[in-house]
Structures are given as C-alpha cells and as structure tokens.
N, C-alpha and C positions, 0 to 999 in steps of 0.2 A: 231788717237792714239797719244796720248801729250808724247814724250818720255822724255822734261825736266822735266813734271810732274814724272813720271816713275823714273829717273833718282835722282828730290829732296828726296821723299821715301821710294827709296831701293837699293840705289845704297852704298858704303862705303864710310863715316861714318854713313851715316843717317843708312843704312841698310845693310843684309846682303852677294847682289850681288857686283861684280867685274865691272860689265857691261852693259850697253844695248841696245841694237841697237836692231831701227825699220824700217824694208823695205817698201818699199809701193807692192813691187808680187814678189814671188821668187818659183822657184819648190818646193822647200821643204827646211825647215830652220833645219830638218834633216840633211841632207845631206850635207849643207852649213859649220853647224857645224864642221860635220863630216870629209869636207874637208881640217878644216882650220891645218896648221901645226904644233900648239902645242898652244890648246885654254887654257884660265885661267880658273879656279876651279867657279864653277858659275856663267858664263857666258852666258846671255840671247841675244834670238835675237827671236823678232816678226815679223810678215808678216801680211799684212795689207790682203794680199791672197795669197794663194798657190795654184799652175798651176799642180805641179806632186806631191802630197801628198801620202803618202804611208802608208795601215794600217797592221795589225795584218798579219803573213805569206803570205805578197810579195802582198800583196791586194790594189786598187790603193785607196785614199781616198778623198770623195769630198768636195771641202772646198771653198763654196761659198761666196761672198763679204758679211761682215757682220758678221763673225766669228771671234774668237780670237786663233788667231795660234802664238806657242809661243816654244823654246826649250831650254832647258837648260843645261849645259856642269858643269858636276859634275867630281869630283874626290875624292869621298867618303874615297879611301882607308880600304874596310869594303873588308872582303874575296868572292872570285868571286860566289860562291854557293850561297851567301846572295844578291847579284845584285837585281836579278829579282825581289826582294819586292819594287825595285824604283818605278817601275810598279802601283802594288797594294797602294803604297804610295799615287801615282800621282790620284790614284781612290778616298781615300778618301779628298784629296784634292778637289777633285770636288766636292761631294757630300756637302762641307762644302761649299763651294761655293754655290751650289745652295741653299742651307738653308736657305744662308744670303740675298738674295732677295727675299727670299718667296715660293719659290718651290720644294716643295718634290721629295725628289730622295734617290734611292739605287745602288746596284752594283751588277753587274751580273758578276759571276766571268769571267775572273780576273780582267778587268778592264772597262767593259762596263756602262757607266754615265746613267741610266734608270731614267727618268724624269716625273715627273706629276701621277695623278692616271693607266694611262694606258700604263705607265714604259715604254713608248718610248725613245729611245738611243738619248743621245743629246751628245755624247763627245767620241774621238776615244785616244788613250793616247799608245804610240808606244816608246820602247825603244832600242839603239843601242850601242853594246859595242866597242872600240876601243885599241889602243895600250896606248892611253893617258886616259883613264877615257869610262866613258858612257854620252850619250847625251840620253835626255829624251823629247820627243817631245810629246805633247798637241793639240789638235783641241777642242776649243769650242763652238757650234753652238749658236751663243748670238741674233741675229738680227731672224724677221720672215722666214722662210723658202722659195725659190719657188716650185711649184709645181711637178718640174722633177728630183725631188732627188731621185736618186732608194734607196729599202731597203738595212737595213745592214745585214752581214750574220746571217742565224738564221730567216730571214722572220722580223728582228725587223725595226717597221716604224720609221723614224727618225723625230728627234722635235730641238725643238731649247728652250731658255729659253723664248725669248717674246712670242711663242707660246703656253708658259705654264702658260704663265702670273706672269714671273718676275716685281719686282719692280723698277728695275733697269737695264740698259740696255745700261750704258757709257762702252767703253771695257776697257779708260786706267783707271776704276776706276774697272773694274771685274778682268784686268792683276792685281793691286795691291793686289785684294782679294786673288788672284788662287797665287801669288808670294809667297806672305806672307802666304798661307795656306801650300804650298811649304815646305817655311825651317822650317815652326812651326814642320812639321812632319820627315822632312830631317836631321837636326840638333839632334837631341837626337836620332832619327835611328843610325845616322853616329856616333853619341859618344860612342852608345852600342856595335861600331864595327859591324856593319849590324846586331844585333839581333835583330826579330820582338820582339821576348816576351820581355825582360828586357826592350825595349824601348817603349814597351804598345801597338806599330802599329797594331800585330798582333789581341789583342782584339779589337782595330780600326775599324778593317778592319772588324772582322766579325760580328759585329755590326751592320755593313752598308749592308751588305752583302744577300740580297733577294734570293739568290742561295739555300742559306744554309734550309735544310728541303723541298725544293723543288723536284719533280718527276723531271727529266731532263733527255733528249739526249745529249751526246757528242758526237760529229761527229770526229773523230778520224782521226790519216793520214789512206791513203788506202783504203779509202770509208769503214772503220769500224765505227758504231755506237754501244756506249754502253748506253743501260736504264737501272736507276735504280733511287734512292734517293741520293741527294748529304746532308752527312752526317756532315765535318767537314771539317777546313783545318791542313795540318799538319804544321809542326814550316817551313819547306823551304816554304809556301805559294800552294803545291800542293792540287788540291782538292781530298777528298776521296767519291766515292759512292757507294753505296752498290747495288748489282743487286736484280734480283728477288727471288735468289737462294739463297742470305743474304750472299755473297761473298761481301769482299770490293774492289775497284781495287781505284789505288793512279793514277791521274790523273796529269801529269805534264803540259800538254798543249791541246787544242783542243776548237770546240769553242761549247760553252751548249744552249741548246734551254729549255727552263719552260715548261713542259709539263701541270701541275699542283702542286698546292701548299697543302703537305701533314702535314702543319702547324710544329711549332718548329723551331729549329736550331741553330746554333754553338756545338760544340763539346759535345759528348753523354755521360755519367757519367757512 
C-alpha cells in the first residue's frame, strides 16, 4: 500500500481528506480510531491486516492478508437519527467500486457488498459512533481467497474481487477508488444535513439494492424470524416487509437471508 501515492490524491489540497496513515497489522483500525483522543474530521487509516476485526452485532470479522481495510473518522454534524445512512452510504460505495473493475455487484440490505452472478459477500462495512463524530470502517476482500474462510451470517459464501474476476487488483489504487467513492456520496449527504432524499442517496441506495422485491427471512433479536417480502425502504433507511397476512412490519436492524426473488422493487406506488 503506497500511502505517498494515497497521500498525493486525496489528502488537502489535492483532495478531500485531513489524513492518512497505513499500518502494516493492527486489531482493528475501528478501534484504533476510536481510541485516539480527539481525531480530525476525515481522518483515514488503513491496515495492511487486521488481527481482531469486528462485524455487524459484536461478530468477529476475518480479514485475511490481501484485503483493503480501511476506516474513516467523520464528523458529519447531520442529526443523530440520520447517522446510520453512513452505513448504507459506505454500501453504495462499494458497489461503485466494484463496477469500476468489471464486477457486478448489489446490496443486500443494509450493507452487505454481494458480488459476481452468484451474489457472494465480498465487503463487511461496520460503523461506530463516539462522543467526537462516528468512525466508519471498511473490509474489502481484493486479493483471491484461502480456502478456510467460514460463511458469513445468513449461510452467504464469501468471494473476493480477483475471485470474480476483477480487472484490477492494486489496493492503493482500489483505496483511491472506495476514497473517492466515499466523499462523492459523503459530501452532498453531509450538506443535505444527513438527508438521504434531497441528497439522492437514498434513490442510490435502492438502486443498488437486490433486497428490495425479494421473499426474505430476517432473523430478528430473540431468535425471532420474520417471512415475508421486503417491500421498500423508509426515509431513516429502515427496511419495510410485508408478511404473508399483507401486514407490513418496519425493520430497523436484523440480518435478511434471499429466500427467493418475487421480481420488482423499490418503493410501491
């Protein structure tokens, strides 16, 4: 990872970050972030690898040599209800990302990077709020996989981009991509004052969004599962689905498994 490359780029003036520091292993550049005493408003730091990566509800994540881990230290100032779209931001970040080497991808809500014809998860995207801002942390699986990666949850198999047959496959030139995909969508969110709609994210997002018109299980806390059809999302980013009884229920968190695809999607007229 070239980080004078990184640094000429997109660091100020050339570009929009404060920062950027590259570890060669760290537990989690989460964390790191998180620790530091009062970070600067876009402030990046990469890890060449991560030893204790952590994903979605306290879940450990694996982040093998050959990956681009990466987190960034925002302070949006957009109201705390609107946060969580960092999330879904950082989703369609990726998928543009992958575009741009050749590789087809969507999103399984909320933020799962499903890659290639057979929508294997290539990207875990985890965010943490603080008293100074929110840190938004990244796993991209770039380099071929080995073979003892267990599944992610949901049963989905995990892929990587050379596995899907990227065209590209330098990481300080994929951070520049995922960077700059970043504030493309960061920047007019934050100006909207965290608004998905007036700042377009929210049509973004469900766009990209392979959820949507999809049969789906959410496996819920409490070992509750709900079926039904995932219908739409609302303006906070929650999902809506309808059961079998044609009840809707607003889904703020949980993780969805595709049962089958009942074709359509985004919001019902």
């Amino acid at each position: 990872m070239d980080r004078d490359e990184l640094t000429r780029r997109l660091v100020h003036p050339n570009g929009p970050y404060a920062g950027i520091e590259v570890v060669a292993a760290t537990g989690s550049t989460n964390a790191d972030l998180l620790a530091r005493p009062d970070p600067v408003d876009r402030t990046v730091l990469i890890a060449e690898e991560q030893t204790a990566g952590e994903g979605r509800r306290g879940r450990s994540w694996i982040s093998p040599s050959g990956g681009l881990y990466l987190s960034v230290h925002y302070r949006p100032g957009v109201p705390a209800h609107r946060l969580p779209w960092l999330t879904l931001l950082a989703g369609v970040a990726l998928v543009n990302v992958a575009a741009s080497v050749g590789v087809s991808a969507g999103l399984k809500w909320p933020n799962d990077l499903l890659l290639g014809p057979d929508q294997r998860k290539g990207a875990g995207v985890l965010a943490s709020t603080h008293e100074h801002g929110i840190v938004l942390g990244i796993g991209l699986n770039v380099r071929p996989l080995p073979g003892d990666v267990p599944l992610a949850p949901g049963g989905l198999q995990p892929t990587s981009l050379a596995d899907e047959g990227a065209d590209e496959a330098d990481r300080t030139e994929l951070a520049v991509r995922l960077l700059t995909e970043l504030d493309r969508w960061e920047a007019p969110w934050r100006d909207a004052n965290g608004d998905p709609l007036v700042s377009g994210l929210h049509e973004e997002y469900a766009r990209h969004c392979v959820t949507l018109g999809q049969e789906v299980r959410v496996e819920l806390a409490g070992d509750v599962d709900l079926l039904g059809t995932a219908r739409y999302l609302e303006a906070d980013g929650t999902l809506v689905v309808r059961d079998g009884a044609g009840h809707d229920h607003v889904v703020p968190a949980g993780d969805v498994v595709h049962l089958r695809a009942t074709g359509g999607g985004g919001r019902p007229r």
